[in-house]
TORKOL-4160 file (C-alpha; in steps of 0.2 Angstrom, whole numbers, padded with zeros to 4 digits, m for minus):
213
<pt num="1" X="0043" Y="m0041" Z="0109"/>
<pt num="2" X="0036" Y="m0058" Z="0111"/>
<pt num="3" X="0040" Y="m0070" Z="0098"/>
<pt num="4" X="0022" Y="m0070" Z="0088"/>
<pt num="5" X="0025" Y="m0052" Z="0088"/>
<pt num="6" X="0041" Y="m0053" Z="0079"/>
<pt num="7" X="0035" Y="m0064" Z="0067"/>
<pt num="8" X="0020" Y="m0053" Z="0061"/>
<pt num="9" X="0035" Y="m0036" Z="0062"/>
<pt num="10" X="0046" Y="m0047" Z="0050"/>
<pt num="11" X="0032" Y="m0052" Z="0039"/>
<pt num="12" X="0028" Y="m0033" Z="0037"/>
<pt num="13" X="0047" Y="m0029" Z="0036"/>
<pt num="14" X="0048" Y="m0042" Z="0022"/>
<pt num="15" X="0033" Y="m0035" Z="0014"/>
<pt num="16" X="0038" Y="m0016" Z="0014"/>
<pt num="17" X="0057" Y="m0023" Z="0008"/>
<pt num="18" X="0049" Y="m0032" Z="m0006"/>
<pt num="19" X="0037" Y="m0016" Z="m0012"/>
<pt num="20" X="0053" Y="m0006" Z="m0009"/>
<pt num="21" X="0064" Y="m0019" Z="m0023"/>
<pt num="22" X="0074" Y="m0025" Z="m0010"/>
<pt num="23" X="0074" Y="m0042" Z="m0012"/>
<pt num="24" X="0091" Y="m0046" Z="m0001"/>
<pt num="25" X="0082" Y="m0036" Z="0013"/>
<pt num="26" X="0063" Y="m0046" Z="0009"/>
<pt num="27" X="0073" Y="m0063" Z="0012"/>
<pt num="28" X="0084" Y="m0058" Z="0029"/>
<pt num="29" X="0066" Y="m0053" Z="0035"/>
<pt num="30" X="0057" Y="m0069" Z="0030"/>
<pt num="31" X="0071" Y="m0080" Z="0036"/>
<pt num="32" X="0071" Y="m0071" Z="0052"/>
<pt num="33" X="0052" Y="m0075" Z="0054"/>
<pt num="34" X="0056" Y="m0093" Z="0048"/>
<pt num="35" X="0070" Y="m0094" Z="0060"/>
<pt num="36" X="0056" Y="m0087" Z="0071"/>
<pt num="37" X="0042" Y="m0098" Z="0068"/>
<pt num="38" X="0052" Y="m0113" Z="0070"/>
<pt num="39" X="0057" Y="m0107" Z="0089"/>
<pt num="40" X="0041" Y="m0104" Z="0093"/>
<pt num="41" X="0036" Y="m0123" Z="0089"/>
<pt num="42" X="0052" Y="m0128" Z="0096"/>
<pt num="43" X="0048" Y="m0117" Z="0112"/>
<pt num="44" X="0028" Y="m0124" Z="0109"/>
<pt num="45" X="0037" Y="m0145" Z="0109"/>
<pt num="46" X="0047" Y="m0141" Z="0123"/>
<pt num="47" X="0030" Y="m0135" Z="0133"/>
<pt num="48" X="0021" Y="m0148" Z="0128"/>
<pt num="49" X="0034" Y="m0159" Z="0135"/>
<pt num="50" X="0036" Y="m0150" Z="0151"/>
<pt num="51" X="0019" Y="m0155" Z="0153"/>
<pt num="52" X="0021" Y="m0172" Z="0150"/>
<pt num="53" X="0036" Y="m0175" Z="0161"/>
<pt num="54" X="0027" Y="m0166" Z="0175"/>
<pt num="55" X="0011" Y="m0178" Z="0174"/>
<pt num="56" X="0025" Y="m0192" Z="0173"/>
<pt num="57" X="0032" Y="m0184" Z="0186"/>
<pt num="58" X="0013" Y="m0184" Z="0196"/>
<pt num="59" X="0015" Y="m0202" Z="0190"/>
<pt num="60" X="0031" Y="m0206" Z="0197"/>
<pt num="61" X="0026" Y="m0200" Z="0215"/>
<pt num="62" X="0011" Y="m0210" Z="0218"/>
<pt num="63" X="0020" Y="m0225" Z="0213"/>
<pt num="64" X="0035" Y="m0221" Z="0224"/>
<pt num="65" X="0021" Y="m0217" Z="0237"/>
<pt num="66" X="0013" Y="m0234" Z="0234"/>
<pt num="67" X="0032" Y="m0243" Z="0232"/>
<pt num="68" X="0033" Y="m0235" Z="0248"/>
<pt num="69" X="0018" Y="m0242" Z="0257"/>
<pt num="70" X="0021" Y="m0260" Z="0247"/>
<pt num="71" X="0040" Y="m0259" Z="0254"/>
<pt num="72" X="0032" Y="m0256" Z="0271"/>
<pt num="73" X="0020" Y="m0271" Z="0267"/>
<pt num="74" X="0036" Y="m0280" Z="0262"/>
<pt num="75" X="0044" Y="m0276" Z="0278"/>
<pt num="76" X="0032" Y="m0281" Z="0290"/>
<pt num="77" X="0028" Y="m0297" Z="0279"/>
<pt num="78" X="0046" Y="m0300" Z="0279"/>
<pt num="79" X="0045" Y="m0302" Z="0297"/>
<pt num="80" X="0030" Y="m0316" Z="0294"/>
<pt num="81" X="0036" Y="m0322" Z="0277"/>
<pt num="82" X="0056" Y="m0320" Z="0279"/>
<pt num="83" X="0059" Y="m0328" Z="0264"/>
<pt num="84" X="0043" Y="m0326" Z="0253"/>
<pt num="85" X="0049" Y="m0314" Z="0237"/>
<pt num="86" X="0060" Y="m0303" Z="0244"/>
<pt num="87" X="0074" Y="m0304" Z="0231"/>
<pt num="88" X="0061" Y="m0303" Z="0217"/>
<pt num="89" X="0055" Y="m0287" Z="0222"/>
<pt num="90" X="0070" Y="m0277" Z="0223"/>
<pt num="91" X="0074" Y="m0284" Z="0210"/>
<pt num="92" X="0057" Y="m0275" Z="0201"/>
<pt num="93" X="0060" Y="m0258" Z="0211"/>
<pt num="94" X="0077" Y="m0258" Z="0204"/>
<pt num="95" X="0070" Y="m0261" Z="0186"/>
<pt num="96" X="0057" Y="m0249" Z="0186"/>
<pt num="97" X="0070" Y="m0236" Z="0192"/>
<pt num="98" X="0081" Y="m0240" Z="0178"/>
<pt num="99" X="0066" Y="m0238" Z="0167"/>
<pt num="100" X="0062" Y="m0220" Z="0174"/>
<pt num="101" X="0081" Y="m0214" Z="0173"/>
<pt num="102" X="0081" Y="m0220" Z="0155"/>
<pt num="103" X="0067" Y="m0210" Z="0151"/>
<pt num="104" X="0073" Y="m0195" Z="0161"/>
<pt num="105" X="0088" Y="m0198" Z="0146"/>
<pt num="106" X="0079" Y="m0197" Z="0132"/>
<pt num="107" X="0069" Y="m0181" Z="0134"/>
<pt num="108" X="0086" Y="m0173" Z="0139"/>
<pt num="109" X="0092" Y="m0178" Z="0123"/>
<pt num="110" X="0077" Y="m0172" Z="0113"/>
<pt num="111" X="0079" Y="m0155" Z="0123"/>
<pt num="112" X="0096" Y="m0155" Z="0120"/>
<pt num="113" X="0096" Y="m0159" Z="0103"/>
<pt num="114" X="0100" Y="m0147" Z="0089"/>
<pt num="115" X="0090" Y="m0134" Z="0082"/>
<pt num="116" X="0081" Y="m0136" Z="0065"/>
<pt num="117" X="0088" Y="m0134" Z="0047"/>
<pt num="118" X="0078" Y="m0119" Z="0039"/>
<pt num="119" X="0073" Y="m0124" Z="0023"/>
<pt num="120" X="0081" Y="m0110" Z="0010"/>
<pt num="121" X="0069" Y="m0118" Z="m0005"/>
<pt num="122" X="0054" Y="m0114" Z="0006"/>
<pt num="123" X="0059" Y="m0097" Z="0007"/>
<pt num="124" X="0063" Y="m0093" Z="m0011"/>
<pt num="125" X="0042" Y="m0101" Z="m0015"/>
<pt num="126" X="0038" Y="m0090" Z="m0001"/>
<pt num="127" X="0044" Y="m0074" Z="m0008"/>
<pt num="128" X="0042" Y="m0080" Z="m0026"/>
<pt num="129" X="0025" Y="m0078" Z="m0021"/>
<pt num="130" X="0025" Y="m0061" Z="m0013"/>
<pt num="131" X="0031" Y="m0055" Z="m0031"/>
<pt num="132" X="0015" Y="m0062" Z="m0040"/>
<pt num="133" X="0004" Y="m0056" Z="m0028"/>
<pt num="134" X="0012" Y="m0041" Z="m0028"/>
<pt num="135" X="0013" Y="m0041" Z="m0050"/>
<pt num="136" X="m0005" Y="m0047" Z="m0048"/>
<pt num="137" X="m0010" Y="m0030" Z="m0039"/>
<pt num="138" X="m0001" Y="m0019" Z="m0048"/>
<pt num="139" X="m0006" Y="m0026" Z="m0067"/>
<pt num="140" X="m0025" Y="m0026" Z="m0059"/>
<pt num="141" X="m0023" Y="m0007" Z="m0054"/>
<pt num="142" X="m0016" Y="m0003" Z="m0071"/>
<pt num="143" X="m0029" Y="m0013" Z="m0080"/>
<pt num="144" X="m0041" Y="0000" Z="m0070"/>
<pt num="145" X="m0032" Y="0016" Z="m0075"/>
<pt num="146" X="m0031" Y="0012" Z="m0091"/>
<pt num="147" X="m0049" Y="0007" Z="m0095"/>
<pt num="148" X="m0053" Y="0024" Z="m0084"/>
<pt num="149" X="m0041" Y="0032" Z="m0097"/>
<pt num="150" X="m0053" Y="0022" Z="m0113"/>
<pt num="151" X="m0069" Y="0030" Z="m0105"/>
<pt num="152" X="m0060" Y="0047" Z="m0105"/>
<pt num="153" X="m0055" Y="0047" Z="m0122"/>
<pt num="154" X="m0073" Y="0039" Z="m0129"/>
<pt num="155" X="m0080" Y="0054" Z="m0120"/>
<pt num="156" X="m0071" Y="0066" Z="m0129"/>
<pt num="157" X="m0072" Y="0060" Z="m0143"/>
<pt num="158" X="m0090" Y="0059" Z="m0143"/>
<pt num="159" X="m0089" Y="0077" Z="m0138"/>
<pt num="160" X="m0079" Y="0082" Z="m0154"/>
<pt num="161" X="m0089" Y="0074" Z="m0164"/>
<pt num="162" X="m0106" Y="0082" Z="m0157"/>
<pt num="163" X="m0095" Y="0098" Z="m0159"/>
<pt num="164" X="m0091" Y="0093" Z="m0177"/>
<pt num="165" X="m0110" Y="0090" Z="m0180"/>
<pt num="166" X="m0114" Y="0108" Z="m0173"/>
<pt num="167" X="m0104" Y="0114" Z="m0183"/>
<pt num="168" X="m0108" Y="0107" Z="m0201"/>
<pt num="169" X="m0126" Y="0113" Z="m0193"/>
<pt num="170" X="m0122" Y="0131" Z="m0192"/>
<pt num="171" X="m0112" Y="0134" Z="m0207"/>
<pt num="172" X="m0126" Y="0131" Z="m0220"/>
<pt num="173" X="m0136" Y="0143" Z="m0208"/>
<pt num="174" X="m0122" Y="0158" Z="m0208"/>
<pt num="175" X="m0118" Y="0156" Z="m0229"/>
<pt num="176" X="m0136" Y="0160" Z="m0231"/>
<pt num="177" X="m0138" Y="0175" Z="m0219"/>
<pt num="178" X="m0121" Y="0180" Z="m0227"/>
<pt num="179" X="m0129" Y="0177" Z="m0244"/>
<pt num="180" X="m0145" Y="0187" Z="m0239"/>
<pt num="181" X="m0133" Y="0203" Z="m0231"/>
<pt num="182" X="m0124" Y="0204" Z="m0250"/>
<pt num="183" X="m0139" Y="0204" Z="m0259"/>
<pt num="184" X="m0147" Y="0220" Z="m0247"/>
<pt num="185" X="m0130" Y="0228" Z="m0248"/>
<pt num="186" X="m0131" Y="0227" Z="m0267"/>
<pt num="187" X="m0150" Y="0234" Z="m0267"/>
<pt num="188" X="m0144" Y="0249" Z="m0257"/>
<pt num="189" X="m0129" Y="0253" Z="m0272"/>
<pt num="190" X="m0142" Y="0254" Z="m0281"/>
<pt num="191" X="m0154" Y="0264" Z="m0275"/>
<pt num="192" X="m0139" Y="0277" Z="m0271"/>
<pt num="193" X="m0131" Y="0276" Z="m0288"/>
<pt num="194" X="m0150" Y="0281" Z="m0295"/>
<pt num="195" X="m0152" Y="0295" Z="m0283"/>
<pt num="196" X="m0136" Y="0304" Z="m0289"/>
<pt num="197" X="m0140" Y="0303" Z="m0308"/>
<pt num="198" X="m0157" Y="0311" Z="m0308"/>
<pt num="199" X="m0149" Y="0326" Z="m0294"/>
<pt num="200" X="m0140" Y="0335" Z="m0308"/>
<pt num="201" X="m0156" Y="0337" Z="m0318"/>
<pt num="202" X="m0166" Y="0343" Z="m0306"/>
<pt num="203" X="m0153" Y="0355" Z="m0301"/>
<pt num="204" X="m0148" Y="0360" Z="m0320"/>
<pt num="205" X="m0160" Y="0376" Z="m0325"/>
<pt num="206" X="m0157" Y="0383" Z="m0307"/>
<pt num="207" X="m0138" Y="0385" Z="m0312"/>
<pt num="208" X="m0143" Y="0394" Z="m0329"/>
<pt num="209" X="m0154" Y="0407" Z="m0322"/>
<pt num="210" X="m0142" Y="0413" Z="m0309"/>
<pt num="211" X="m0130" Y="0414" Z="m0323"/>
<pt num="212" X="m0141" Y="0425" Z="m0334"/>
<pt num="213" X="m0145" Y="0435" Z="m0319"/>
């Protein structure tokens, strides 16, 4: 695992520590991407200055190539010229190689120097907002469900109340048919209760002359 892959596998560690409440587990992971990120620009620095020591290293060899075509110059103006600048250009050789080892130093020391602080403060704003964007996410799906929930009860209460109104409809409708199925039943007593009186009449003198018989 390369190191840009390692920081995207802690920021999803951190993230699935955080859903899961575990803070202490949320901050190892996002100070191991920190501690991550910051090798990765160290590592990136360092390249960069590779690069730059190899072009002053480029550098270097095409002045020591033309130090060392001057110096033959020197030499066979020397013999001409024995005592025209000798001294004065060693003198500059030796400078300029001083000069070069000096720098040669000092990216030693920025190599070797030690590796970066991690800034605690940033990690705690860092998580900090994970939690509200995690809050925000959560209060936003709730806000949904319960407007849902809203739309669910409205409906079922306009249902109820069309139910209600049905109902009040139907009643009026079933008193009066109930009314009107009294009112035959009591016609029919009637008629019955008619029929039975005037059947002992009619039967009477039929009684009497099979008693005289």
């Amino acid at each position: 695992m390369n190191i840009e892959q390692k920081i995207e596998h802690q920021a999803i560690v951190a993230k699935t520590a955080l859903n899961n409440k575990n803070r202490i587990s949320a901050l190892s992971a996002l100070r191991s991407r920190k501690l991550a990120e910051q090798n990765l620009k160290q590592r990136l620095d360092t390249l960069a200055q590779l690069e730059e020591v190899y072009s002053k290293i480029e550098q270097a060899a095409d002045q020591v190539e033309i130090v060392r075509v001057m110096e033959a110059s020197a030499g066979v103006l020397r013999g001409l010229h024995a005592q025209v600048g000798g001294l004065e250009k060693v003198e500059d050789i030796v400078d300029e190689l001083r000069e070069e080892m000096s720098k040669v130093d000092e990216i030693g020391n920025v190599i070797n120097a030690t590796g970066p602080d991690i800034d605690e403060a940033a990690i705690d704003e860092e998580l900090e907002a994970m939690e509200i964007r995690e809050r925000q996410a959560k209060e936003e799906q709730e806000a949904e469900l319960t407007q849902q929930r809203l739309k669910e009860l409205d409906r079922a209460e306009r249902a109820t109340d069309m139910a209600a109104s049905v109902k009040a409809t139907e009643e009026p409708n079933a008193e009066s048919e109930l009314d009107a199925s009294i009112g035959k039943l009591s016609d029919m007593s009637i008629v019955d209760g008619s029929e039975v009186e005037e059947r002992p009449e009619k039967e009477g003198p039929v009684l009497l002359l099979a008693d005289s018989t």
